[in-house]
N, CA and C of each residue as an Amber inpcrd file, in Angstrom:
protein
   201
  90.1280000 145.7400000 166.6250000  90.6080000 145.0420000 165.4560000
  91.8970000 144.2900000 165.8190000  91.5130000 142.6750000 165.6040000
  93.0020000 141.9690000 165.3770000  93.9680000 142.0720000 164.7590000
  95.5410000 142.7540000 164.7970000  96.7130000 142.8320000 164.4630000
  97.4150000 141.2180000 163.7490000  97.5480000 141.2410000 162.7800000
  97.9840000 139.8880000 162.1950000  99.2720000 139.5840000 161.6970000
  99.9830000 138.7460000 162.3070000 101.1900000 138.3170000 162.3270000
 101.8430000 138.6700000 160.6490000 102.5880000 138.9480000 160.2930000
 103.6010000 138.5650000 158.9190000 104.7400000 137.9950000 159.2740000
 104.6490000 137.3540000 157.9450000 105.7770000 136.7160000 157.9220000
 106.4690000 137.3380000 156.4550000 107.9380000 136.7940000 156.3790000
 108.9000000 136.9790000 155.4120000 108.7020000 135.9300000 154.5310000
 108.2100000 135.6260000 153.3570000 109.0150000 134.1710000 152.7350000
 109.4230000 134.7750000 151.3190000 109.7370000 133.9410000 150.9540000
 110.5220000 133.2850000 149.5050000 109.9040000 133.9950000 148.2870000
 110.0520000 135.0160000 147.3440000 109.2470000 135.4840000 146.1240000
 109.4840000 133.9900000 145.1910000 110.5370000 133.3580000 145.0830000
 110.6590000 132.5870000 144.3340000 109.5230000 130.9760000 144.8290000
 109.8610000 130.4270000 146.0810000 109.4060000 129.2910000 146.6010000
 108.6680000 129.0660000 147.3180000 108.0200000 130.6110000 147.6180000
 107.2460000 130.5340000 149.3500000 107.4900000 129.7990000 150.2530000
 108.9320000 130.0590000 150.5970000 109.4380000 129.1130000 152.0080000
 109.5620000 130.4670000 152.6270000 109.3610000 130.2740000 153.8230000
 109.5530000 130.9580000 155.0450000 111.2290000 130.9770000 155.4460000
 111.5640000 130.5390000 155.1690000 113.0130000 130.0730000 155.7140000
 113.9990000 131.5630000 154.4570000 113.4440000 132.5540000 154.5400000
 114.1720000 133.6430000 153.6930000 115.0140000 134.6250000 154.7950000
 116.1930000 134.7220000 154.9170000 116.8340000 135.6330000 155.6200000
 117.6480000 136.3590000 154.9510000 117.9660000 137.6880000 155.6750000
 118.9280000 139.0530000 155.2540000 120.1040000 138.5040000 155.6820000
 120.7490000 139.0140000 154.4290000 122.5450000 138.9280000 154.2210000
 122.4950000 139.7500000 154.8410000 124.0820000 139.9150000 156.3780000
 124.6100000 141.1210000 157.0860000 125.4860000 141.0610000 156.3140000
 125.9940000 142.1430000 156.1110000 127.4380000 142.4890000 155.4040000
 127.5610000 143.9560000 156.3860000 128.8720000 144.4420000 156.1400000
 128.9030000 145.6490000 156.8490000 128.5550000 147.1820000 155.5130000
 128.6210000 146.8900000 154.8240000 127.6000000 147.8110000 153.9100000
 126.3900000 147.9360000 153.8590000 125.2750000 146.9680000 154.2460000
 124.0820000 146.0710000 153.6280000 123.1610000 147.5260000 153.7630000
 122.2930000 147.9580000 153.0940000 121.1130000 149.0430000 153.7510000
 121.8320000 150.0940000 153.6370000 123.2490000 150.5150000 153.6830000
 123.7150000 152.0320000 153.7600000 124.7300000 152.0890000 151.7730000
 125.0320000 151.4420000 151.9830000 126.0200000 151.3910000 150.1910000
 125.2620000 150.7370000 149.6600000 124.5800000 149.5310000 149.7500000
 124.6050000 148.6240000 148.6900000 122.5580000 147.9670000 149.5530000
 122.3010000 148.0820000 147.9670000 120.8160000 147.6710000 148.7470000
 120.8880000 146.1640000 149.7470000 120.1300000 145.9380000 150.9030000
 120.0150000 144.5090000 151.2800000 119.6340000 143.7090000 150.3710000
 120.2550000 142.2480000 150.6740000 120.1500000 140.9400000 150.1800000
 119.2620000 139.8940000 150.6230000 118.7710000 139.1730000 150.6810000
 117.7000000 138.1540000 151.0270000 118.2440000 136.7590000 150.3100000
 118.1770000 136.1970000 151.0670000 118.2070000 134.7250000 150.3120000
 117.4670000 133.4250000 151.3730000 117.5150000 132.6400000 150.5210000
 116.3530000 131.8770000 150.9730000 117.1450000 130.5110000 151.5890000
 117.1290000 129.9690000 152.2280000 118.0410000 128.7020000 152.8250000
 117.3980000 127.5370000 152.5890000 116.5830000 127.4560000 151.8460000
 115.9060000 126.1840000 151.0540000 116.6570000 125.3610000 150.3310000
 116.8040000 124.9690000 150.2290000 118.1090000 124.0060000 149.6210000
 117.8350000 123.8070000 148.2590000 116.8760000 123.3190000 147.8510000
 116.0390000 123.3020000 146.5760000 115.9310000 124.8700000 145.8820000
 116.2880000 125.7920000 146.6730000 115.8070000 126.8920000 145.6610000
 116.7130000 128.2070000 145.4400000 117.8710000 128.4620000 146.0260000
 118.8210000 129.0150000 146.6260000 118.4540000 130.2770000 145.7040000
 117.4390000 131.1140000 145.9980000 117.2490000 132.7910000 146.0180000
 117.8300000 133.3180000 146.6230000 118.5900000 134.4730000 146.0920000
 119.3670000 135.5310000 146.2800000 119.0080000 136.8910000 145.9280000
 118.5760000 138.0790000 146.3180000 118.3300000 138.8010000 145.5670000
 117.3780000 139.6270000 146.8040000 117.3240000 141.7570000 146.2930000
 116.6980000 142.2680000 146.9830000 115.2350000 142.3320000 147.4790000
 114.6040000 141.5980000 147.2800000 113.0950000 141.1810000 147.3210000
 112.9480000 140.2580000 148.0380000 111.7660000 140.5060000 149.1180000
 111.1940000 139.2900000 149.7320000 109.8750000 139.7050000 149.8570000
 108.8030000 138.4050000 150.1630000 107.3190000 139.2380000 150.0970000
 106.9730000 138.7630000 151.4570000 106.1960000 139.4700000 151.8380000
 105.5900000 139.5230000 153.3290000 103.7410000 139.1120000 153.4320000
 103.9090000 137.9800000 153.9360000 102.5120000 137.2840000 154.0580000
 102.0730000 137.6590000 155.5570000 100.7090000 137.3890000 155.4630000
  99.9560000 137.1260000 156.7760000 100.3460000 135.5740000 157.1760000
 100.7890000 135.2190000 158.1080000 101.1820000 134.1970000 159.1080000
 100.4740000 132.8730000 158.6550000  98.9490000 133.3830000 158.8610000
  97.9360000 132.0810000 158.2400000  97.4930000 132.3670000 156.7830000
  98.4730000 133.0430000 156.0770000  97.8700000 132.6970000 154.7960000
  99.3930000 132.4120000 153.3030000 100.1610000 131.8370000 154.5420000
 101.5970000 131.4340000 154.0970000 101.7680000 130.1350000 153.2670000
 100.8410000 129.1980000 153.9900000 100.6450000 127.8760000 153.1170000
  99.9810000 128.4000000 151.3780000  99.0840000 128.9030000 151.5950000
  98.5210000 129.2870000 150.2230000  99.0790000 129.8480000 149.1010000
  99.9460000 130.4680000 150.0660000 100.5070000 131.8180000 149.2430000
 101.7270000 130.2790000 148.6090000 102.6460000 130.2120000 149.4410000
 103.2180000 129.0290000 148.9450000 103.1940000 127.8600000 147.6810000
 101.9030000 127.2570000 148.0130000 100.8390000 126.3150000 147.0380000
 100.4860000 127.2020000 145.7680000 100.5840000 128.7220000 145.9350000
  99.9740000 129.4560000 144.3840000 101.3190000 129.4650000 143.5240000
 102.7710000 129.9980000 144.1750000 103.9580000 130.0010000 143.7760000
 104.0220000 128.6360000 143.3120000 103.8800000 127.6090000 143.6430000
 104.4740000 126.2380000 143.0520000 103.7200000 125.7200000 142.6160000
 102.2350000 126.2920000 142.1170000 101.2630000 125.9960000 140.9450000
 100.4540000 124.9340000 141.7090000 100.6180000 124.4140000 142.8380000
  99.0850000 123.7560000 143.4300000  98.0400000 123.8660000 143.7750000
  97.3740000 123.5120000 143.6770000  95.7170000 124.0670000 144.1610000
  95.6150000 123.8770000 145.5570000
């Protein structure tokens, strides 16, 4: 059985471009942060969703209501 890539993106925008705030608390005091570096969409917040690699465009296109 093939092992299939994930990826991190965006709950809000399905951009891929979602990275963890370091802080020196992050994960031990204070839950981690995520935010999204999309310029258009600037998410902040503990949640990110984790796609399969090739099914990132879709997932994307369902978040921003395209077919």
């Amino acid at each position: 059985m093939e092992k299939t890539q994930k990826i991190r993106v965006c709950p809000r925008c399905g951009s891929s471009q979602i990275r963890e705030a370091k802080t020196s608390v992050s994960g031990w005091l204070v839950p981690k942060t995520y935010y999204c570096s999309d310029e258009e969409c600037g998410y902040s917040g503990p949640v990110f969703v984790e796609v399969e690699a090739d099914e990132a465009d879709k997932f994307k296109r369902a978040i921003n209501g395209d077919k």
